[in-house]
C-alpha positions, -999 to 999 in steps of 0.1 A, spaced: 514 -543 -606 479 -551 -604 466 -588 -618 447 -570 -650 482 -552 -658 502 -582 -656 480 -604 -680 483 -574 -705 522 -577 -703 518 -610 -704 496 -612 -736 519 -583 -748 551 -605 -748 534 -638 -758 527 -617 -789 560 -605 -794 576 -641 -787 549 -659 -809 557 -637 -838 594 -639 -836 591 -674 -840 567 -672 -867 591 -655 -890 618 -682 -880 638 -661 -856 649 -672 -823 626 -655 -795 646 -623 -780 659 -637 -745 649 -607 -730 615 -612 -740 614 -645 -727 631 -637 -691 604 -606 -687 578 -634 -700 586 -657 -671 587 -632 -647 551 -615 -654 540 -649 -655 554 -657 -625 542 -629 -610 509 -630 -620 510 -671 -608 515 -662 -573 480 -637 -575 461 -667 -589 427 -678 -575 433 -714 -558 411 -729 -583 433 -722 -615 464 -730 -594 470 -763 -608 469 -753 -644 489 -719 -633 518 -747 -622 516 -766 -655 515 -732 -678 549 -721 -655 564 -756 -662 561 -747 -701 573 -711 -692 604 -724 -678 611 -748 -705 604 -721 -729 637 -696 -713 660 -728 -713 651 -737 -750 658 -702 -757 691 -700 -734 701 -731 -754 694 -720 -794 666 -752 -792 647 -734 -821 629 -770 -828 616 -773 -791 608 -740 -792 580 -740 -817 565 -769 -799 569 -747 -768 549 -722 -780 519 -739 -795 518 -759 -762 516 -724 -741 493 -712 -766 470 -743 -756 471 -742 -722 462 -702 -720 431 -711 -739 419 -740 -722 426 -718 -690 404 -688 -710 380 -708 -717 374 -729 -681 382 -701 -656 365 -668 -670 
């Protein structure tokens, strides 16, 4: 899968597990697994100048699928905001 298809699936899912949460449902797991995976995917393409805050977005990625394994609906929100955070500052540094 090329880079510009991943970050769509990427963005796709985010969506999906951002709105889940904002109507106070847990976050499909599903979603979350294929999250990580695009995301990891799309981490290993990564230009070597983003690749630091490519490590730190994954870190939150991870964090995200155990909260979800676990029912951690509190973290979880937290978890999501943070992501959301990190993509932008990402956005708006590496374009």
């Amino acid at each position: 899968m090329q880079f510009k298809e991943l970050k769509q699936e990427v963005e796709r899912l985010f969506g999906r597990i951002q709105h889940q949460a904002s109507e106070g449902d847990l976050p499909d797991l599903e979603d979350v697994k294929q999250f990580a995976r695009y995301c990891s995917l799309m981490q290993t393409q990564a230009d070597e100048e983003w690749a630091e805050e490519a490590d730190d977005f994954m870190q939150l990625v991870h964090q995200l699928l155990q909260d979800v394994k676990n029912d951690n609906a509190e973290e979880i929100i937290q978890l999501i905001a943070s992501l959301e955070d990190t993509k932008n500052f990402c956005h708006r540094t590496f374009r």
